[in-house]
C-alpha positions in Angstrom: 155.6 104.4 94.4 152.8 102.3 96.1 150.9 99.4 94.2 147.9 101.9 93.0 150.1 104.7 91.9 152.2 101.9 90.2 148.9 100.3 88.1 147.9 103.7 87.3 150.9 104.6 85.6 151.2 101.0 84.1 147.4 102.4 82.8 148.8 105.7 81.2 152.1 104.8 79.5 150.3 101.4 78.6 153.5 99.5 79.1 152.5 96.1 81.1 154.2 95.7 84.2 154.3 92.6 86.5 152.0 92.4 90.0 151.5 88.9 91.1 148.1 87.7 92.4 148.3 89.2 95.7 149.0 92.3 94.5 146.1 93.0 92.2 144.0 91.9 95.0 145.0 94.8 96.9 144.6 97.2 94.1 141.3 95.9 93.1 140.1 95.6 97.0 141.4 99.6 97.6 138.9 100.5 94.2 136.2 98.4 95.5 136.9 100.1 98.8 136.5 103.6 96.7 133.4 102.8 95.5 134.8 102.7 91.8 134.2 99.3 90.9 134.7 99.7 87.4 137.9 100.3 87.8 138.5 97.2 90.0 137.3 95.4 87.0 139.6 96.7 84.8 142.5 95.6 87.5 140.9 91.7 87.8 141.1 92.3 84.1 144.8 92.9 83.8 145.7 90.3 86.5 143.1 87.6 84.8 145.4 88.3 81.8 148.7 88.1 83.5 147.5 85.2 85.6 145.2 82.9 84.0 142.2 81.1 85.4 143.4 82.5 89.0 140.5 81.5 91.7 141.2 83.9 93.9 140.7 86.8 91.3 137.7 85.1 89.4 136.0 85.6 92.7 137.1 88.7 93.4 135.5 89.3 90.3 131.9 87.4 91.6 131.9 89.4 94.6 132.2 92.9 92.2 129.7 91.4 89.8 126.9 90.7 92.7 127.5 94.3 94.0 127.0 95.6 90.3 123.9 93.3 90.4 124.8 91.5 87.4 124.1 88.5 88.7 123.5 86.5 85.3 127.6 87.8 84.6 128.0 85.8 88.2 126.6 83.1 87.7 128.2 82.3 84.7 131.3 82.7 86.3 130.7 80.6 89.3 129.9 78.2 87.4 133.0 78.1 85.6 134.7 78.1 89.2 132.8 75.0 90.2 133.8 73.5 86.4 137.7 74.6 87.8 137.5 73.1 91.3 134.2 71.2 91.4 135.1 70.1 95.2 134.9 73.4 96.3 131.9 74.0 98.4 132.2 77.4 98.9 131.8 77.9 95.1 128.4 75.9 95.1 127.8 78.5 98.8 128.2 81.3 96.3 126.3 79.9 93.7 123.2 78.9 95.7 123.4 82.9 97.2 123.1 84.4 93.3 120.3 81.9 93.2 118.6 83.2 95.9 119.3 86.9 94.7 118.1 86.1 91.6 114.8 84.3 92.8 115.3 80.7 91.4 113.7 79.7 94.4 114.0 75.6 93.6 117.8 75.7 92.5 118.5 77.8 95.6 117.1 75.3 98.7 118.0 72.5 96.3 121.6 73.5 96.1 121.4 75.0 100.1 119.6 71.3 101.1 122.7 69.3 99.5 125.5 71.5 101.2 123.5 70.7 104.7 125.3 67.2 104.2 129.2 69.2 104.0 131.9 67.9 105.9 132.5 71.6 106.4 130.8 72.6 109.5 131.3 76.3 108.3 129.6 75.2 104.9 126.8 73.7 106.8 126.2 76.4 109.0 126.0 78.8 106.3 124.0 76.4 104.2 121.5 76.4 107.5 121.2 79.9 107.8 120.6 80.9 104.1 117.7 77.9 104.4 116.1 79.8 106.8 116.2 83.6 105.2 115.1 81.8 101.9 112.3 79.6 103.3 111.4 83.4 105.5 111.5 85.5 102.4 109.2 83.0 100.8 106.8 83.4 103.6 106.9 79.6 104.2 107.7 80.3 108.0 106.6 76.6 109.7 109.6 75.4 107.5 111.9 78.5 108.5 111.6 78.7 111.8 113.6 75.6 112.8 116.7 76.7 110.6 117.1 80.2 112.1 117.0 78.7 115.7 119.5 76.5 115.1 121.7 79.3 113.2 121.3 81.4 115.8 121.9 78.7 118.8 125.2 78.4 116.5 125.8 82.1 116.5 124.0 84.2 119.9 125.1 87.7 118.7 123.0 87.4 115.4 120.2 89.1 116.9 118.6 89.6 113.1 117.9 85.4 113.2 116.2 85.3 116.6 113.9 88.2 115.7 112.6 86.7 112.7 112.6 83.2 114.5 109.9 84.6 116.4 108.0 86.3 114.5 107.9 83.0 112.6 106.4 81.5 115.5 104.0 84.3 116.2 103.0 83.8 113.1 102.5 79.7 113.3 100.7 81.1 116.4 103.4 78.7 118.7 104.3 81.1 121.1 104.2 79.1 123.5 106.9 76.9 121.8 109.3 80.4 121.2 109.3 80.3 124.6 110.3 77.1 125.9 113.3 77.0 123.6 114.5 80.5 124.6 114.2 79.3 127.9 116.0 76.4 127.2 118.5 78.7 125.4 119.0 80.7 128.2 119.8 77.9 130.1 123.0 77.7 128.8 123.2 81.3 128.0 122.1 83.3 130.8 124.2 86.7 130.1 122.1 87.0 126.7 120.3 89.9 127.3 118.5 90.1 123.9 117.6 86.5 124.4 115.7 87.9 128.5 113.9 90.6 126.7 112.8 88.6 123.9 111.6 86.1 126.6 109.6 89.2 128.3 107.8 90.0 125.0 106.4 86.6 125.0 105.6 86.6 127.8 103.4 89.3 127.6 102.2 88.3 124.4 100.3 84.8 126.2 99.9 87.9 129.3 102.1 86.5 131.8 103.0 90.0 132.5 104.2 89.0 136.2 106.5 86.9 134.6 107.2 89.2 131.8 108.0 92.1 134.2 110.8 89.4 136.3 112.0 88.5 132.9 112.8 92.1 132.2 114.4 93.0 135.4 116.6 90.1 135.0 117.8 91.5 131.9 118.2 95.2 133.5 120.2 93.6 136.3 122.4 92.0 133.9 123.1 95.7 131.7 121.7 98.5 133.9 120.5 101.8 131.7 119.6 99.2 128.7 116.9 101.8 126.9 115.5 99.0 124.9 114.9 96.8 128.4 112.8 100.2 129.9 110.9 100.0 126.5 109.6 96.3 126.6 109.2 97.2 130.3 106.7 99.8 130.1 105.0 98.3 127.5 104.7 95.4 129.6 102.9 97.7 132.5 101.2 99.8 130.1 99.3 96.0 129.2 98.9 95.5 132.4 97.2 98.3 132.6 99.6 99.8 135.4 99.5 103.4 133.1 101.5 105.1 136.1 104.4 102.9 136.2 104.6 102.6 132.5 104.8 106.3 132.0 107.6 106.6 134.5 109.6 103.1 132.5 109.1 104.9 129.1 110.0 108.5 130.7 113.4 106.4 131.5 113.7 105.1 128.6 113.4 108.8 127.4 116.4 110.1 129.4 118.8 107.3 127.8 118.4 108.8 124.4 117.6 107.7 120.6 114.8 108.6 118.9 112.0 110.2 121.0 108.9 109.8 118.9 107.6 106.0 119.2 107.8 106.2 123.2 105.9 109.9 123.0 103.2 107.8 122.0 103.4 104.9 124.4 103.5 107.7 127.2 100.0 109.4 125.5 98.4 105.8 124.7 99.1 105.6 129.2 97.7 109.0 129.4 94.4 108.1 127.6 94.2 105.0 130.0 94.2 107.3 133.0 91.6 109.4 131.2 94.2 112.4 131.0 93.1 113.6 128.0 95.2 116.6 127.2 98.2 115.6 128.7 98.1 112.6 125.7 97.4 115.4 123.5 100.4 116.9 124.2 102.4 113.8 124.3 100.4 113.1 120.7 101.2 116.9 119.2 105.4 116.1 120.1 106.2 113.9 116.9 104.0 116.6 115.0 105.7 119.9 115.8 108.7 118.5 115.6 107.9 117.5 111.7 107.3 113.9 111.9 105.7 112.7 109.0 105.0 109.0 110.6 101.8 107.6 109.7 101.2 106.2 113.0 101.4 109.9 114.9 99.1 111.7 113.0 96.4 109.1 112.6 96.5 108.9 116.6 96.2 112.4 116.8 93.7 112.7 114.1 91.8 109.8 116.1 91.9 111.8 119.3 90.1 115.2 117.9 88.2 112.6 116.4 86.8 111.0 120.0 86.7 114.2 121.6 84.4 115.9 118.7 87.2 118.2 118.0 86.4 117.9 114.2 87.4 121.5 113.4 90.8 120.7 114.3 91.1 117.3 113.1 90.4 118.8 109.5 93.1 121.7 109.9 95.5 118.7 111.1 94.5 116.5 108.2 95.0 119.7 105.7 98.6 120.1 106.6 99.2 115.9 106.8 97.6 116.1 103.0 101.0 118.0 101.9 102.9 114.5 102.9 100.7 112.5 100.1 100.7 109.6 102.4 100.2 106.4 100.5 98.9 104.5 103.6 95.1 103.9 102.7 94.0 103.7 106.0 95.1 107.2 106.4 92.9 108.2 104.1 89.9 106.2 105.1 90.4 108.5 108.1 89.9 111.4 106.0 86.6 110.5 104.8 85.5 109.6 108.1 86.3 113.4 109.2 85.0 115.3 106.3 81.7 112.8 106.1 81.0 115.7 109.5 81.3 118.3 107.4 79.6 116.7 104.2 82.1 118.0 101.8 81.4 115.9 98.8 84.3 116.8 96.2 86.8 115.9 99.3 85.3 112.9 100.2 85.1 111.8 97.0 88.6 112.1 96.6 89.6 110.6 100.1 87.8 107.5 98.6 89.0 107.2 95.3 92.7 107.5 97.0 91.7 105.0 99.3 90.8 102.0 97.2 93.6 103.1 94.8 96.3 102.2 97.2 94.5 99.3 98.8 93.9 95.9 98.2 90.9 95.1 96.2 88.4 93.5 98.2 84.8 93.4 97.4 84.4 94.4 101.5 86.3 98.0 100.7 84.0 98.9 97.8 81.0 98.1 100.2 82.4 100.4 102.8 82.8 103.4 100.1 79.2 103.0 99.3 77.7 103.0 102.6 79.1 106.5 102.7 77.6 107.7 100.0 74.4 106.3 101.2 75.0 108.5 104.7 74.9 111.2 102.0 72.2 110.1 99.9 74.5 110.3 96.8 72.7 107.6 95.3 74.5 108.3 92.2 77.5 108.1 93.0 76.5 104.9 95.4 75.4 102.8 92.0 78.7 103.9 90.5 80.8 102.3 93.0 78.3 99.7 93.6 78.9 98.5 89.7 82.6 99.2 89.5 82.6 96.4 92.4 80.2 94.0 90.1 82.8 94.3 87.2 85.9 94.1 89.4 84.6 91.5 91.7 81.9 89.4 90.2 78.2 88.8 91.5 78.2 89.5 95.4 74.9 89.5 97.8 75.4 92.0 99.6 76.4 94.5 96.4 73.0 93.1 94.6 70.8 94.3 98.1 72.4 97.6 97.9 72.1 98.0 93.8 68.2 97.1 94.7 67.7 99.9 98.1 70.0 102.7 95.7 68.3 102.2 92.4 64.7 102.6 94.4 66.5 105.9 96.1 68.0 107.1 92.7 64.2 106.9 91.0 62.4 108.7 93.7 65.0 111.7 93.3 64.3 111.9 89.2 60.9 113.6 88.7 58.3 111.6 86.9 57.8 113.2 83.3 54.3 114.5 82.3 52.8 112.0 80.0 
């Protein structure tokens, strides 16, 4: 009889038998493994009971807790950990994570800030890392970006650190710095692959694209057939406004597999720069009949009809992306802007209302609606929206200029009574 047949029987004849520590590890580990973690409770229960105070189960009973999301229950219990062995840094490590998963911002970096100082170098480096995802998730990415360098200088094959390492410095607009320490990076490790085509995007980004075209070949020498590499290649041409050899990097890209859709629309973006207009529409209609649902391909198809005057199919297009109830307001500033051709008030009117429901209020979006029902002449509908933005927003110039021109409109289309 194994160890989980033996609890399991312990559990129906409610006799208590003996497992030491180790043992009610491995039962509790093969629940949590089986997804029944209630279960694995019940065994750090038994074994809690058996063996009092044990460490190793009372954070085997953390580590079930923060899957259960009860992270109050876990913190409670660290806590007590820390009170059993308060030298223990990887108890405070633990602590500082429910912290951060329960959004006490200022115990979290405080706690993460004073394991920095560890004389355990794996305490420190996990103390670094967690500094930088919390400072990231906080959007304070000046402070951030130094801590996921050095975490991922202390670990190369976290590729998730030096991704958000540079978008940090995209977004500090230091560029220019991302690339002089991935240089230097390389320096020492030039077999990192991510590490060359991360240097290429950067590259193109400042539009060094001679330079971001050599970065990328280096990388494809190092790991020939590397899909993502022909990606950041033809993107690289395709800014460059070299549209042939782009199309033939993304059509490689194609051959190597994984999903088709986002480099369909590279290739037709190349098409419409070589003024082939209906080969990008075939390239745009791909994602579409296949059954893609992606934001991104209908509104460039959608935009296309729209360029080419194609408004008639545009709208049947739009009618069948409707089904989808996209949420993405843009999508459905785009539907306005189609049936404003075809003046069809009770649509518009509902493309609009979507619209500001699911974006963010700004007094400039409200302004926008009501130039459209100007283009109409729906005057009334123009001082609706026009004082719906007075009450959300407050006093605005531009609003009171347009209440003035409206209210002038609305009382010339009112016929003057007979005295």
């Amino acid at each position: 009889m194994n160890l989980v047949e033996r609890f399991d029987q312990m559990l129906k004849t409610r006799e208590v038998y003996y497992f030491d520590v180790s043992e009610f590890e491995k039962i509790a580990i093969h629940y949590i493994k089986e997804g029944d973690r209630m279960t694995a409770l019940t065994v750090i229960k038994y074994g809690l009971n058996q063996h009092p105070n044990n460490e190793d189960l009372l954070i085997l009973k953390v580590d079930v807790l923060m899957e259960q999301q009860k992270f109050d229950q876990a913190e409670r219990l660290v806590k007590h950990l820390i009170h059993l062995s308060p030298k223990d840094e990887q108890y405070q490590l633990q602590l500082a994570l429910i912290y951060s998963f329960q959004n006490k911002k200022t115990q979290c970096i405080e706690l993460f800030n004073t394991l920095l100082n560890s004389t355990d170098l794996d305490v420190q480096y996990e103390a670094t890392i967690n500094l930088g995802l919390e400072y990231y998730k906080y959007e304070d990415y000046q402070t951030a970006q130094s801590f996921l360098f050095d975490s991922f200088q202390g670990n190369p094959s976290d590729i998730d650190l030096l991704e958000k390492y540079i978008y940090c410095q995209i977004v500090n607009h230091k560029v220019d710095q991302a690339i002089t320490d991935i240089t230097l990076f390389l320096d020492t490790n030039p077999h990192h692959v991510y590490g060359w085509q991360s240097l290429s995007k950067l590259m193109s980004l400042v539009e060094e694209y001679d330079l971001a075209l050599q970065t990328i070949e280096h990388a494809l020498r190092l790991k020939p057939n590397d899909r993502k590499s022909y990606k950041i290649k033809g993107s690289v041409l395709q800014k460059s406004n070299d549209f042939q050899s782009a199309i033939l990097a993304f059509e490689k890209a194609l051959d190597l597999g994984g999903k088709p859709h986002p480099i369909h629309r590279k290739i037709a973006h190349c098409y419409l720069g070589l003024s082939q207009k209906w080969k990008a529409c075939k390239y745009l209609s791909l994602p579409i009949q296949s059954g893609s649902q992606n934001d991104k391909n209908w509104k460039d198809l959608l935009h296309f009809f729209i360029d080419e005057k194609l408004y008639d199919r545009a709208r049947d297009y739009l009618e069948s992306y409707c089904k989808f109830e996209s949420e993405n307001p843009n999508f459905w500033k785009l539907c306005a802007q189609i049936y404003l051709h075809f003046k069809e008030i009770e649509k518009i009117d509902m493309c609009l209302e979507t619209y500001l429901l699911f974006t963010k209020p700004k007094v400039s979006k409200w302004i926008y609606c009501a130039h459209i029902w100007i283009e109409l002449e729906q005057w009334n509908k123009t001082l609706q929206l026009l004082f719906e933005s007075n009450d959300l927003f407050g006093y605005n110039k531009e609003v009171e200029q347009l209440i003035r021109l409206s209210m002038l409109q609305y009382d010339q289309t009112i016929p003057h009574r007979k005295n």
